[in-house]
N, C-alpha and C positions, 0 to 999 in steps of 0.2 A: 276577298279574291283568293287568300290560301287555299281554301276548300274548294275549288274549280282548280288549282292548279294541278295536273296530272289524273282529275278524275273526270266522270260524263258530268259533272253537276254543272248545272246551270242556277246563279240564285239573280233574285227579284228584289232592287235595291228601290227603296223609296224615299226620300227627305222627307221628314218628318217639317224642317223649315221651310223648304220650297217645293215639295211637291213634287221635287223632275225623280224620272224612272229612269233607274241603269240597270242593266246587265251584267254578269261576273259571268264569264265566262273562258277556262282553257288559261286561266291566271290574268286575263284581260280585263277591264272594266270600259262598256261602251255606255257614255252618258247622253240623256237629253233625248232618251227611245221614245218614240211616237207608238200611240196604241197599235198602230197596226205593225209596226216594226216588232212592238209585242208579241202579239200575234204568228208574225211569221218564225221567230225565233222557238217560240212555243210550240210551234207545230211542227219543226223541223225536228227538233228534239223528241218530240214525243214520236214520230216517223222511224226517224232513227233510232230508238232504246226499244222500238214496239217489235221488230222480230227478237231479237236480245232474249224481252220478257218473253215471248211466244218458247224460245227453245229452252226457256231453265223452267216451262212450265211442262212443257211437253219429258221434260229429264225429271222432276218433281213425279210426273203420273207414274214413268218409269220403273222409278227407286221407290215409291210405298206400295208399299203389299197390297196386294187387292182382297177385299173383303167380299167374305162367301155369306149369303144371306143364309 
């Protein structure tokens, strides 16, 4: 749960003994996630960090030199 606290990470908890799926998230651990509650967690996150990646790609084109054929 450290590694979510104060950052976007979200991690993917599995029991190795039982099998149940948690989420770490925002220094939180939510247990006994349903595939679809998977699902929606997953997709929200990725919703949300998707303009994020879009402007440090668009700033990425920016800052490298463009090459002259």
């Amino acid at each position: 749960m450290g590694v979510t606290l104060g950052s976007d990470a979200l991690v993917i908890v599995v029991s190795e003994e039982t099998g149940i799926v948690s989420i770490a998230m925002n220094g939180n651990l939510i247990r006994h996630v349903s595939s679809e509650e998977l699902r929606r967690h997953l997709t929200t996150a990725v919703v949300e960090t998707t303009p994020l990646v879009e402007r440090l790609q668009r700033t990425m084109r920016r800052k490298s030199p463009v090459e002259e054929a």
